[in-house]
N, C-alpha and C positions, 0 to 999 in steps of 0.2 A: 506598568507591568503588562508584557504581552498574557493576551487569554491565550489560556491552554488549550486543543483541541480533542474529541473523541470521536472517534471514527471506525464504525463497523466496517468490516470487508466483506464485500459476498463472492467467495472464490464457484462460478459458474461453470459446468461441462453438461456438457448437452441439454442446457436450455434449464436445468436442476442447478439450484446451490449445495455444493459439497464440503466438507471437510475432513484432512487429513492428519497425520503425523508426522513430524519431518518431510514432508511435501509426500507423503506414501502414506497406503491405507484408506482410500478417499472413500468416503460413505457417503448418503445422500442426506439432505437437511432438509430443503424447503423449496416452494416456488422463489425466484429472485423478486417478480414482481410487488408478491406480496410481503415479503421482507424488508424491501425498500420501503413501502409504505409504512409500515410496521416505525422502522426505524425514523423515517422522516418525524412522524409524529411525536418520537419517544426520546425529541430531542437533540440526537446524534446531531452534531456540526457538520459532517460532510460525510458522503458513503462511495466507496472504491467500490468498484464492479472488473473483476477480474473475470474474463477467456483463457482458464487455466489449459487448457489445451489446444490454444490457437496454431500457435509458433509449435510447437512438437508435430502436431498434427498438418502443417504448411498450409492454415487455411485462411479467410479470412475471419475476422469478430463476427459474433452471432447482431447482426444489426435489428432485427427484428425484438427481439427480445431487452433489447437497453433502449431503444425506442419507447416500448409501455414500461418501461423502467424508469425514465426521465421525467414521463406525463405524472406518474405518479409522485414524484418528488419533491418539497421546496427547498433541499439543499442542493451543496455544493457537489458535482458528481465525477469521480475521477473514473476514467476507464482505462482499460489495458488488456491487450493479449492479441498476437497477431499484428503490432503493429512495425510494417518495415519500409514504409514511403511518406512523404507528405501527403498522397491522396489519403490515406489511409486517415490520418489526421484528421482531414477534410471531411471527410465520412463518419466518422467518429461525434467531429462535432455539430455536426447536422442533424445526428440524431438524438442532441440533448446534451452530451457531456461539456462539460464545465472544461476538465483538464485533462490532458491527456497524460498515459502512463508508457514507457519505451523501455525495454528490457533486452529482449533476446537481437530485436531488429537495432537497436546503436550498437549492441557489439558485434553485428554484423559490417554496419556502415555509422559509425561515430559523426559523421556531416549531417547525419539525418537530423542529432539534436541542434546542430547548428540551423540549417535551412529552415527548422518547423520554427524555431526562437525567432528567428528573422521575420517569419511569415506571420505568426499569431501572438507573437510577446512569448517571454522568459518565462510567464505565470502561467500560460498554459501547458509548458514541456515540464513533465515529472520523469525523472529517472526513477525506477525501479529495478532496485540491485538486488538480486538472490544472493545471499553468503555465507560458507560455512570453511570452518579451521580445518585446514588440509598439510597435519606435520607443522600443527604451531602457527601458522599463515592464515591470514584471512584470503581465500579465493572468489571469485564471481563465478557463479553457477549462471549456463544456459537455460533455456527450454524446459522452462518450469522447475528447474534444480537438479535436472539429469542429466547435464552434461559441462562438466568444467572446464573451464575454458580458458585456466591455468593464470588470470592475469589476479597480480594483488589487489585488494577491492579499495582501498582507501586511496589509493593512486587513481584508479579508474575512476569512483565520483568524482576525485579530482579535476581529473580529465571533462567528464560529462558537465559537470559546472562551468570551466571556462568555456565550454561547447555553448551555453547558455541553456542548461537546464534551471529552473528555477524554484522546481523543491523535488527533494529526496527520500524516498520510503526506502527502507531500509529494512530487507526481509530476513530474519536468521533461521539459517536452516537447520541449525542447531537445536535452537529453541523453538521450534516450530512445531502448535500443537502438543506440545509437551506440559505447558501450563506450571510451571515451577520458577519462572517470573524471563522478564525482556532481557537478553543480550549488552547489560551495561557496559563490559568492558568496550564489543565492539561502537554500542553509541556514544561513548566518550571517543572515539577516536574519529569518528565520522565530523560528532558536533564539532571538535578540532582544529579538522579540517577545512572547512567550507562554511561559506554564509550567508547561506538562503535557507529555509527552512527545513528540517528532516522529520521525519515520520516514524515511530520506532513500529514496528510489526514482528510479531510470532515473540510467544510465550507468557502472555497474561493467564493468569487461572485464578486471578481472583482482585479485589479492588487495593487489596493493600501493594499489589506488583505494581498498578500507578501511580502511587502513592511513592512509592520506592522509585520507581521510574523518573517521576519530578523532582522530586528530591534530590538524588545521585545524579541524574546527568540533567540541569537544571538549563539547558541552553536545545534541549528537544521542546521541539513543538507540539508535536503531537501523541497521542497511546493510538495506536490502530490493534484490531483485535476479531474473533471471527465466531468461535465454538461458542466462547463464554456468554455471549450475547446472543447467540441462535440457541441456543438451548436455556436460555435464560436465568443462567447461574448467578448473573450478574446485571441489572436492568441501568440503561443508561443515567435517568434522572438518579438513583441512589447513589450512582458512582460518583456524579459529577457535585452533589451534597460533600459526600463525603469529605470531596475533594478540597471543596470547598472551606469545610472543615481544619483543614491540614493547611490552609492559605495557600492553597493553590489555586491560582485566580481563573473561573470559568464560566462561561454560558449558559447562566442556568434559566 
């Protein structure tokens, strides 16, 4: 049996971690740096570092700040935001990160996942898809969720996998921040599709929605999650007992 993974997110603007509702309403949480720590310590298998306003904003990632973010880590470290070239890549993992995360820049240029997969392996290109039901459809949302970009999204990872991405977060903007449990219908249709690993993200608000998360779509690898664990409604080691608990096999 594969271990199951948990993974905090720290969605970062201007050098602060934020969280929002349906990708709106963004408040401030915490420093990133010391969050990371925080979490390295308390277990987390690996931690997402999100530039939620790279790509909106046309800038590049805050490099200085996922720099002391890295030092301070022993996991595994995915980043994203802002990323639209292979230098970009390149930059990215200089300054610590593990994997990279590609969102707004592959649905710009879709070759970009192919080239980075060629250059550093399939394990370090993560697609990260924003999506929400648009008249019954699943669609891929741009630039951090605010701008759709009309294509269907289970075709698109589609797409992004033969590209040679090699894992898939999977963000619903539906449930985002909402906290009344993960997007099953849409990770059944993702796990489906494709087979490399997918990450389910937006809508945990409590330990029994992992639990239900495992359970119902039994072919996710991952809970990724943001509020619950920054305001610590929910503390990683309890969850991962729990889990354990329920035989779902984990890192504890």
């Amino acid at each position: 049996m594969i271990t199951k993974r948990i993974i905090p997110c720290l969605d970062v603007r201007d050098g602060r971690v934020v969280k929002g509702v349906n990708f709106e309403g963004i408040s401030d949480v915490s420093s990133p740096i010391e969050l990371a720590e925080y979490y390295s310590k308390s277990g987390a298998d690996e931690l997402v570092f999100y530039d939620i306003t790279a790509s909106f904003e046309g800038r590049k990632l805050f490099t200085d700040i996922l720099t002391k973010v890295a030092k301070k880590i022993f996991i595994p470290l995915t980043v994203g935001g802002g990323i639209n070239t292979v230098e970009d890549f390149d930059r990215v993992l200089k300054c610590g990160a593990d994997k990279v995360s590609v969102n707004s820049g592959a649905i710009r240029n879709p070759e970009l996942i192919k080239e980075a997969s060629l250059k550093y392996g399939n394990q370090c290109v993560v697609i990260s898809a924003d999506i929400k039901r648009v008249d019954g459809v699943f669609r891929v949302f741009a630039k951090g969720g605010r701008e759709n970009t009309g294509m269907e999204a289970i075709s698109w990872i589609k797409k992004c996998v033969n590209l040679g991405a090699g894992e898939v977060v999977v963000n619903s903007i539906d449930t985002d921040g909402v906290k009344k449990g993960f997007d099953l219908e849409l990770l059944s249709e993702v796990c489906s599709a494709v087979n490399v690993p997918v990450i389910a993200s937006g809508g945990a608000g409590s330990i029994e929605h992992f639990i239900e998360l495992f359970n119902k779509v039994p072919d996710v690898d991952a809970g990724l999650a943001a509020s619950i664990f920054h305001f610590n409604e929910v503390k990683i080691k309890d969850l991962k007992y729990k889990l354990k608990e329920n035989y779902i096999d984990m890192r504890i």
